[in-house]
C-alpha positions in Angstrom: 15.0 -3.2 -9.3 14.8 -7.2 -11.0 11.1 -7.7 -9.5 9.1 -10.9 -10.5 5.0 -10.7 -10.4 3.6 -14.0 -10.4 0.0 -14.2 -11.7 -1.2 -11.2 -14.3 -4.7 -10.5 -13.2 -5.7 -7.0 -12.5 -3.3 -6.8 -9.6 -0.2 -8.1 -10.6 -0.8 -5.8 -14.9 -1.6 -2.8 -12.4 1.9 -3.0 -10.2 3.8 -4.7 -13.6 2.7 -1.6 -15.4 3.6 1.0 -12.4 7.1 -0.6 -12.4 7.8 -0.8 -15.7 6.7 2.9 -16.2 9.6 3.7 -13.1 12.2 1.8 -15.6 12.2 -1.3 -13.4 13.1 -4.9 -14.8 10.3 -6.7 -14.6 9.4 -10.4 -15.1 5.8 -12.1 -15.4 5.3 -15.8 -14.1 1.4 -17.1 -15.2 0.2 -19.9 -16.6 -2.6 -18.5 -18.8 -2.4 -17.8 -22.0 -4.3 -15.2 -22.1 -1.9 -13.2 -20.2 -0.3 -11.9 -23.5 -3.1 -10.0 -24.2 -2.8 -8.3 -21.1 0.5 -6.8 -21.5 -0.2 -4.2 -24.1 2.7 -3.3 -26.9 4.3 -1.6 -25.0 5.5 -3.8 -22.1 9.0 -4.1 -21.6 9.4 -7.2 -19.6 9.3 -10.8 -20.0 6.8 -13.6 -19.2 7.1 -16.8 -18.3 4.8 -19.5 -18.6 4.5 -21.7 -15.8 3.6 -22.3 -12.0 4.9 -19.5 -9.7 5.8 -22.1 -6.7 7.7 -24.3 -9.5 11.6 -24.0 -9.0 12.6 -24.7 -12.2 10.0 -21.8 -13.5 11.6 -19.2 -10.7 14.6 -20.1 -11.8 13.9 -19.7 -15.4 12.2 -16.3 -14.4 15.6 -14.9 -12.7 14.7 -15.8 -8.9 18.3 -15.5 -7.6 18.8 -12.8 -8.3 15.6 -10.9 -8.2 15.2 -8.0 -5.6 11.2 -8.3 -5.3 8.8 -10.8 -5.9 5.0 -10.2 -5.9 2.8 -13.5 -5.6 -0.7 -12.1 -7.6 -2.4 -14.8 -8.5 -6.7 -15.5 -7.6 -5.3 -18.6 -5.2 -4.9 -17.6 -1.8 -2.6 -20.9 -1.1 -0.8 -20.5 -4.6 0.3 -16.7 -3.6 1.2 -18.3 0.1 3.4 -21.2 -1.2 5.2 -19.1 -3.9 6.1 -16.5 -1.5 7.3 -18.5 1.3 9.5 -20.1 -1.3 10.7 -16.6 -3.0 11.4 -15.5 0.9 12.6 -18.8 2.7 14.6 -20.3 -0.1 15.6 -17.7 -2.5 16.2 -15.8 -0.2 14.1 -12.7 -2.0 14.4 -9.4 0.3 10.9 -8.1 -0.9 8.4 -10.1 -1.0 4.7 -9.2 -0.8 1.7 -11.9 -1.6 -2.5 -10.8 -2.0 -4.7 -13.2 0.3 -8.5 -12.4 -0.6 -9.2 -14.4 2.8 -8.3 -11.6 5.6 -8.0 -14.3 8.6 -5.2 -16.0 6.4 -3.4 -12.8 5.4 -3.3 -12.1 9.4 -1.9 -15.6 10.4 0.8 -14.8 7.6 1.9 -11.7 9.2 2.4 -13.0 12.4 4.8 -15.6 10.8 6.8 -12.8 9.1 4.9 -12.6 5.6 4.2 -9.4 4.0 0.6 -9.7 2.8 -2.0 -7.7 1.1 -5.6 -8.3 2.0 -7.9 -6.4 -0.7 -11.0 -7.5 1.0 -10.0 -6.1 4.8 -8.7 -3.2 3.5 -11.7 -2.8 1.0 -14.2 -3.4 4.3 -11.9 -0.7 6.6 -11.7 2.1 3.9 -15.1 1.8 3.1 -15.8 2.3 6.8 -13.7 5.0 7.1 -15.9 6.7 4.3 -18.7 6.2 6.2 -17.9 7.4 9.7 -15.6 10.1 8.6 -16.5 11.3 5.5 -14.6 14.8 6.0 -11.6 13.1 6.4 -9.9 11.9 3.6 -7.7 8.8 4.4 -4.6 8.4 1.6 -3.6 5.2 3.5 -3.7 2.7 6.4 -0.5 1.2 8.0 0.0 -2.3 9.8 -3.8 -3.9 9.9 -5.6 -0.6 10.0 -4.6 0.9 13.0 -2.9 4.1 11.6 -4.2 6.2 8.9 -2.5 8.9 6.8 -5.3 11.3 6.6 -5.3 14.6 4.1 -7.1 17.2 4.1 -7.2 21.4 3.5 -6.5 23.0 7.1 -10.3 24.2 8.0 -10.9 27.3 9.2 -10.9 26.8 13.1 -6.9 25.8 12.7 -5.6 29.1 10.7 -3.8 31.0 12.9 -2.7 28.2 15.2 0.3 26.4 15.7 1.2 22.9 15.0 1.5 22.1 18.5 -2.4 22.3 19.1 -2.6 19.9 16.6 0.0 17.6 17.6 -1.0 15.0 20.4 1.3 12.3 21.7 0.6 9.1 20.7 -2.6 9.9 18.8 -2.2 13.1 16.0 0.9 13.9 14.6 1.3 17.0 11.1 3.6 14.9 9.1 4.0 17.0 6.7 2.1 20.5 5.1 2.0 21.4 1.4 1.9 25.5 1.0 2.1 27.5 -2.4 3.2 24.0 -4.0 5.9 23.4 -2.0 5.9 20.5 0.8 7.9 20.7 4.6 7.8 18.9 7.5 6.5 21.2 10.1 8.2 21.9 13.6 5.7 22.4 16.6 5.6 26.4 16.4 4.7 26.3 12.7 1.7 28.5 12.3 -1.8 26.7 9.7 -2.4 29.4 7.0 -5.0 29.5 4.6 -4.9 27.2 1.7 -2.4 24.9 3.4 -2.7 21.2 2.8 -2.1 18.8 5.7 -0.9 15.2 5.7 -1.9 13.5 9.5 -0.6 10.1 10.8 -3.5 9.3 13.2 -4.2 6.6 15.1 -7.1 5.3 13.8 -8.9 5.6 17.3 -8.5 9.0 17.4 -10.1 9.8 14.5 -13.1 10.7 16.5 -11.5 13.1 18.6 -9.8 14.6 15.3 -12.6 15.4 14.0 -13.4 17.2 17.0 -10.5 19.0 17.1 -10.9 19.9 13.4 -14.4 21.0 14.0 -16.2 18.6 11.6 -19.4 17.2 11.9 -19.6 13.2 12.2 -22.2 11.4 9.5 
């Protein structure tokens, strides 16, 4: 995949690396020069100096035909400009851009924009560590509502079937790992010992998870 990062900070080295490391192409827009010292000897991309909301510079950087683009930059309306222009007029089918200012990230959604708000989810995960410390939540979907939740099955489910689990709407086994190997459970599947659970929850549920679970709330 041709992906194009603009702005090298911690972010946008963290996802450059991760792709490059999956054999991705992968192209770096910043204007600092600094941001060589960032790549490390072994990066096998390119960068480009320059503005990421610049044409000529997403042209330069491979624009039309690029397959992601990540706007990474510390500027909230840098990272919204340059990815409404990857999206609207490149025509980029991936785009994702980092808003620090969660009310801005939320307006963005709502016009179509893929955003990432390190400060919200920050806030919510740290909340989640607080109130249900026994749960541990691998990820959040949409703007919090759902959490993928892991955990070992606890004593009170062995011997039970998935179905007492399972409730509509709320709690759903996605997926159990046992001796190593991973399946997606079907509602007679009977919790052994040792078995690792991955739950899609609603996030208001987690309460009554924990009950179900028989855990203790902090």
């Amino acid at each position: 995949m041709k992906t194009i990062i603009m702005g090298y900070g911690r972010i946008g080295a963290q996802v450059g690396k991760l792709l490059i490391e999956q054999n991705h192409d992968v192209t770096i827009i910043d204007h600092d020069a600094d941001a060589d010292g960032r790549l490390g000897p072994n990066f096998k991309g390119r960068i480009i100096r320059g503005l990421g909301f610049d044409h000529n510079v997403l042209i330069q950087a491979g624009i039309e035909e690029a397959e992601a683009f990540v706007a990474a930059s510390h500027s909230d309306n840098a990272n919204i400009v340059s990815a409404r222009i990857a999206r609207n007029i490149f025509h980029v089918p991936r785009v994702v851009a980092r808003l620090f200012d969660p009310l801005r990230a939320e307006i963005y959604q709502r016009l179509g924009l893929t955003t990432i708000s390190p400060n919200n989810w920050g806030a919510e995960r740290i909340l989640q560590v607080l109130t249900h410390s026994e749960l541990d939540v691998w990820d959040t979907f949409g703007r919090g509502e759902v959490s993928l939740v892991h955990l070992e099955v606890p004593p009170l489910l062995i011997g039970r079937t998935v179905n007492q689990l399972n409730v509509s709407g709320e709690v759903l086994v996605a997926s159990i790992t046992r001796n190593g190997q991973a399946f997606i459970p079907i509602i007679g599947t009977v919790f052994q010992e040792g078995d690792l659970l991955n739950l899609v929850v609603l996030s208001s549920a987690m309460i009554r998870l924990e009950e179900m679970l028989g855990l203790e709330r902090r």
